[in-house]
PAFI-699112 format. One record per residue (C-alpha): residue number from 0; x negated, y, z; chain. Coordinates in steps of 0.001 Angstrom, whole numbers, plus 500000, padded with zeros to 6 digits. Example, Ala and Ser with C-alpha at 12.3 -4.5 7.8 and 13.67 -1.06 7.14 Angstrom:
BEGIN
  seq      c1      c2      c3  mol
    0  487700  495500  507800    A
    1  486330  498940  507140    A
***
This chain:
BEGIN
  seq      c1      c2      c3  mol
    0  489187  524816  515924    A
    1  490089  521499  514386    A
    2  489966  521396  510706    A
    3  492823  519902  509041    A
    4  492412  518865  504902    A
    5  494866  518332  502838    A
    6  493769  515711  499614    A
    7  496852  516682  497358    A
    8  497727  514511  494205    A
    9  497868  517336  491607    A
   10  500854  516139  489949    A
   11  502431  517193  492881    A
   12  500656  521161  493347    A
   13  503544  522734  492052    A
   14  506411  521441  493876    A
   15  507982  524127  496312    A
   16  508342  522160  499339    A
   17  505045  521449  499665    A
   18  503962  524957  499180    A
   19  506499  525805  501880    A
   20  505568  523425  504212    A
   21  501868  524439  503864    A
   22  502729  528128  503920    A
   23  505075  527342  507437    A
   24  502301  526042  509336    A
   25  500177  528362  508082    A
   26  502779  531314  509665    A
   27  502072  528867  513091    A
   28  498578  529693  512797    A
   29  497551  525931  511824    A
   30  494607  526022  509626    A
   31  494965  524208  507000    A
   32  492692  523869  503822    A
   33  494080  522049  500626    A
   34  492049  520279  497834    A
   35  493552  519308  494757    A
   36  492777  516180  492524    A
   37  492991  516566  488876    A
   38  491665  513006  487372    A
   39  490391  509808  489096    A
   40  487631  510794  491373    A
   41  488493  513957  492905    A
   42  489963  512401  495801    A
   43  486757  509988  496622    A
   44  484739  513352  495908    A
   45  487106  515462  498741    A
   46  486595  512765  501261    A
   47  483337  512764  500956    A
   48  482906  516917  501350    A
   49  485328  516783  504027    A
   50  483412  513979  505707    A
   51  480171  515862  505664    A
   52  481797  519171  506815    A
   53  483408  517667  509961    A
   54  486579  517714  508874    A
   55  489089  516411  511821    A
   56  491660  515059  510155    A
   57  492553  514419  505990    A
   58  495811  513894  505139    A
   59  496299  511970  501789    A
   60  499541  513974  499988    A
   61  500688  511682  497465    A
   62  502375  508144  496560    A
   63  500634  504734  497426    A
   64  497428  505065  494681    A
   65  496970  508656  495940    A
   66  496495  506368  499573    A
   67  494905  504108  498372    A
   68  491723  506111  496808    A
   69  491443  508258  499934    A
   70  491410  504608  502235    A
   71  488507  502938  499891    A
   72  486682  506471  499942    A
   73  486849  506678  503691    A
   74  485643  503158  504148    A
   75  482239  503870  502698    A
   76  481689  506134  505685    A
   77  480293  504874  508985    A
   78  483602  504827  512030    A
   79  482271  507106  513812    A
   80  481867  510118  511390    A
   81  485330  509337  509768    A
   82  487901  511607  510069    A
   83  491694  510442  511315    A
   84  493914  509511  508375    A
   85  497191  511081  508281    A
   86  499808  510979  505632    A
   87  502237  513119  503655    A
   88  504334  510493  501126    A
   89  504924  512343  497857    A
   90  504935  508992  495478    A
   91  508082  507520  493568    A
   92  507994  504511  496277    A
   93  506444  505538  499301    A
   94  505819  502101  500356    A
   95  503577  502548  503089    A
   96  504927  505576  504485    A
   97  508549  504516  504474    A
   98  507626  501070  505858    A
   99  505779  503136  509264    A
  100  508438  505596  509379    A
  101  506751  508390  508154    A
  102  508981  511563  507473    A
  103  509484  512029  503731    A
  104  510576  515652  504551    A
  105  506956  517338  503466    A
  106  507186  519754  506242    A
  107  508185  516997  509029    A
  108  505259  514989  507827    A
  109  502752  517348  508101    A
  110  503656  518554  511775    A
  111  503367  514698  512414    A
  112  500002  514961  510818    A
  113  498678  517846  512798    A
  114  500519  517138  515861    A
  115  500437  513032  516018    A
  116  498341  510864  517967    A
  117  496310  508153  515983    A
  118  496854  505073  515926    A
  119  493573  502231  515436    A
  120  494916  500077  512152    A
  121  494042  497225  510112    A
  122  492596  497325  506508    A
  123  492591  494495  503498    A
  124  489806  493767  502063    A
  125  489657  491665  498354    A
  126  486170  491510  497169    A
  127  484534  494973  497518    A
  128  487721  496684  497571    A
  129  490539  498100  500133    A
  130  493896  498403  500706    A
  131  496257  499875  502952    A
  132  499744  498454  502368    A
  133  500024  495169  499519    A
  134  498203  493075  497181    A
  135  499981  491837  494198    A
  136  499789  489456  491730    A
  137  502099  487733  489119    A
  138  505279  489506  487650    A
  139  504841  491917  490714    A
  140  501637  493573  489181    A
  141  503700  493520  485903    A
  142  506443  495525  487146    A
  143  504258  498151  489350    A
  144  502102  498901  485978    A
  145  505054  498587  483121    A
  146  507823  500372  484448    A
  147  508124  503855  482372    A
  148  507300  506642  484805    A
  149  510901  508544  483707    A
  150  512512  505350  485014    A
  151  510798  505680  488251    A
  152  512127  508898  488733    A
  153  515323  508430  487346    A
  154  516490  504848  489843    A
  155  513618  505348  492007    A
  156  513167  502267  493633    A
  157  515700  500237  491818    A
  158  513622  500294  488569    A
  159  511247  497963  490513    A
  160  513814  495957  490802    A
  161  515644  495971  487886    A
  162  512140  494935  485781    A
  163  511352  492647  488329    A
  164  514372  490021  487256    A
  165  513623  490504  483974    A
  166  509847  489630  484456    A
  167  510910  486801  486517    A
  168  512854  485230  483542    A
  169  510403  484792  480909    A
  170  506771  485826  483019    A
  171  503942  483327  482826    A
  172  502886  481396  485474    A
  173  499608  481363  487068    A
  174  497601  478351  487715    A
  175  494702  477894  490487    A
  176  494088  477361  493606    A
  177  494412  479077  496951    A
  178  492902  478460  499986    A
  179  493463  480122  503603    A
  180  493433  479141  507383    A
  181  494511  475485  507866    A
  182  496185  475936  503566    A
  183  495066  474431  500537    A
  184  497616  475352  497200    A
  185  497072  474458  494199    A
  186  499647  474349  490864    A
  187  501599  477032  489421    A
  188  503297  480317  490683    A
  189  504464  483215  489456    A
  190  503981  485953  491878    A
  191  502022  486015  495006    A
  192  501591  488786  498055    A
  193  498837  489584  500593    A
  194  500395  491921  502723    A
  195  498613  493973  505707    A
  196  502342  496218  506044    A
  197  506020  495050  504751    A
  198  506852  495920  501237    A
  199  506164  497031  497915    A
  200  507505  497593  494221    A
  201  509511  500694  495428    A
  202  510938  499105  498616    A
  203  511328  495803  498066    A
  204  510293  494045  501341    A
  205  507651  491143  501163    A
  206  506434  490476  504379    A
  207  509325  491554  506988    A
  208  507449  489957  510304    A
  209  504357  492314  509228    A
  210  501873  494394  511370    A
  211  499172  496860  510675    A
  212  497208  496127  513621    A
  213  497477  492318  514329    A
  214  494123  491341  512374    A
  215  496578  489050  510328    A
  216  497311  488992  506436    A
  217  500893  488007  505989    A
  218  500975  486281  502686    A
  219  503815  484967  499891    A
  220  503592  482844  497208    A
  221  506620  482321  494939    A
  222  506026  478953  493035    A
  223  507117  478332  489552    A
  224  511208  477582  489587    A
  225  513908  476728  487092    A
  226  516174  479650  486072    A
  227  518597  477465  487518    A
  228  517347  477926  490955    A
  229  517211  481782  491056    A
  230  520049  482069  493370    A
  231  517890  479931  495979    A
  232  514337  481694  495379    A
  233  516727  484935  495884    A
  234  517809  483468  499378    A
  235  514040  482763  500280    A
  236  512910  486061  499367    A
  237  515493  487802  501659    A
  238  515621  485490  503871    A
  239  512203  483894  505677    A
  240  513963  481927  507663    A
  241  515967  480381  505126    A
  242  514979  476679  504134    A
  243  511964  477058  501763    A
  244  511482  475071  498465    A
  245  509785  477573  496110    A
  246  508472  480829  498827    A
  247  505794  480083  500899    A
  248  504790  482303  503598    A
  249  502169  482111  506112    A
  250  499387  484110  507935    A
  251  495681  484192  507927    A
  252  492164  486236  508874    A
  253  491256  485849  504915    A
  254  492690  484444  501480    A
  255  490775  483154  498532    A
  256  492310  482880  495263    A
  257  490928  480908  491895    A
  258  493385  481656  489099    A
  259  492391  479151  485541    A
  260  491667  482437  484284    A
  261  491224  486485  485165    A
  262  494136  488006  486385    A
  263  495030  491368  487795    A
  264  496204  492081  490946    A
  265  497252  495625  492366    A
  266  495993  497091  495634    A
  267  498581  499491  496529    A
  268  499939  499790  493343    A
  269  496254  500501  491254    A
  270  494983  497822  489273    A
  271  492291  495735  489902    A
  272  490876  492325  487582    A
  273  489171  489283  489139    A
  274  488492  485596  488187    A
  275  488107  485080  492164    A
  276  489314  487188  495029    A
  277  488333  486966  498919    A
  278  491120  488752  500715    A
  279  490747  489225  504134    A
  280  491752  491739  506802    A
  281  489143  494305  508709    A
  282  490385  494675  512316    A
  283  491607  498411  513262    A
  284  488984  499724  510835    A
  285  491256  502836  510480    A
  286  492233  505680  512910    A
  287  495969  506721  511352    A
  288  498799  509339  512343    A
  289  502096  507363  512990    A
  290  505585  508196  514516    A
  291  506244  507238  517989    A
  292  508043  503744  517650    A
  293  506551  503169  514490    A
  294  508072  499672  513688    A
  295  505011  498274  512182    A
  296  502786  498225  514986    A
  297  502657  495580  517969    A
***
């Protein structure tokens, strides 16, 4: 019988659609065995167990970081003894998951899970480190760790937005250098994106033209702009065709940043500090559960 694990984020043990969900395939003879985290660590700790056990398939129930921890604890297994990834979105933004499609309806998402065929995807790398989805750096980082978590839940993904202008307004800009394929930056900016998928900050979409199995980073930088000018870097954001002044956007195999000094970045929305970063992307390292006609894949 396949084995099917379920790495749930424990804020999330109590709500009753998940139970249901759980409970309804159960009643379809599915069996399905959950683990739930309590504090950082548990998730690395259920990969691992689940690894060793032959699990089949581990699906990550949770928001982005919840993602995130189960990606970088699968990675430190050889390919061929991982299980498939699948995915049951239960975050405030969903990035990922809403990005590829992925039902948001608990119950829908886990027959996907179960049911699904994988799909081989890419990974980002930045140092010694994964992600799945985004990296972020400037205001962008700012908003993803400052917004009140009753704000989250109260506008959802609008409260990345809202504290995103007002970061933009009065943020500090970063100064360093950048280097990728064929680009050399150097100056001030004041956010920046290496993107593997499309968006971030509770929807708010980065890197339109991205996919999660083209062995390409699709990267932003917003430079530093006059208040003045806010209607145009608007225009560039939304708009990558639009004439650019202050958003660059391009795509490469790797990234390396040199900020003047340390700076944080997050990696699917969890922190991570660095006073130099080598981003680049690991070919269809992953084997993941996506819809049929899941827009982010060639």
């Amino acid at each position: 019988m396949i084995k099917i694990r379920i790495i749930l984020n424990g804020k999330k043990a109590d709500q009753a659609d998940v139970r249901a969900a759980v409970s309804a395939l159960r009643e379809d003879a599915v069996k399905v065995e959950v683990r739930v985290t309590w504090e950082k660590g548990d998730a690395t700790r259920f990969v691992d167990e689940a690894t060793k056990e032959g699990v089949s398939r581990i699906i990550a129930a949770g928001g982005d970081g919840t993602i995130n921890e189960v990606v970088n604890a699968m990675l430190t297994h050889e390919a061929k003894e991982c299980p498939i990834l699948a995915i049951m979105p239960l975050g405030t933004a969903n990035d990922f998951a809403s990005a590829c499609n992925i039902p948001k309806d608990p119950l829908e998402a886990l027959r996907l899970a179960i049911h699904g065929s994988p799909s081989p995807v890419d990974v980002g790398k930045a140092n010694d480190r994964y992600f799945l989805n985004v990296a972020t750096g400037g205001f962008v980082t700012q908003v993803t760790a400052e917004v009140p978590q009753g704000l989250k839940n109260l506008l959802g993904g609008s409260a990345y937005a809202l504290a995103a202008i007002v970061k933009s307004l009065g943020f500090e800009p970063s100064q360093g250098r950048l280097l990728a394929e064929g680009i050399e930056l150097q100056g001030s900016a004041i956010a920046g994106a290496v993107c593997n998928c499309r968006q971030a900050g509770g929807g708010q979409v980065l890197a339109p033209e991205a996919y999660i199995n083209d062995g390409l980073l699709d990267v932003m930088i917003i430079l530093t702009f006059p208040i003045s000018d806010i209607g145009q870097v608007i225009q560039e954001i939304l708009n990558p065709s639009y004439e650019s002044r202050y958003v660059r956007r391009f795509r490469s195999k790797w990234v390396e940043s040199w900020p003047q000094r340390k700076r944080t970045v997050n990696l699917d929305g969890e922190p991570y500090e660095a006073d130099h970063i080598r981003f680049e992307v690991m070919p269809r390292q992953l084997k993941l559960v996506l819809p049929r006609g899941c827009p982010c894949l060639l």
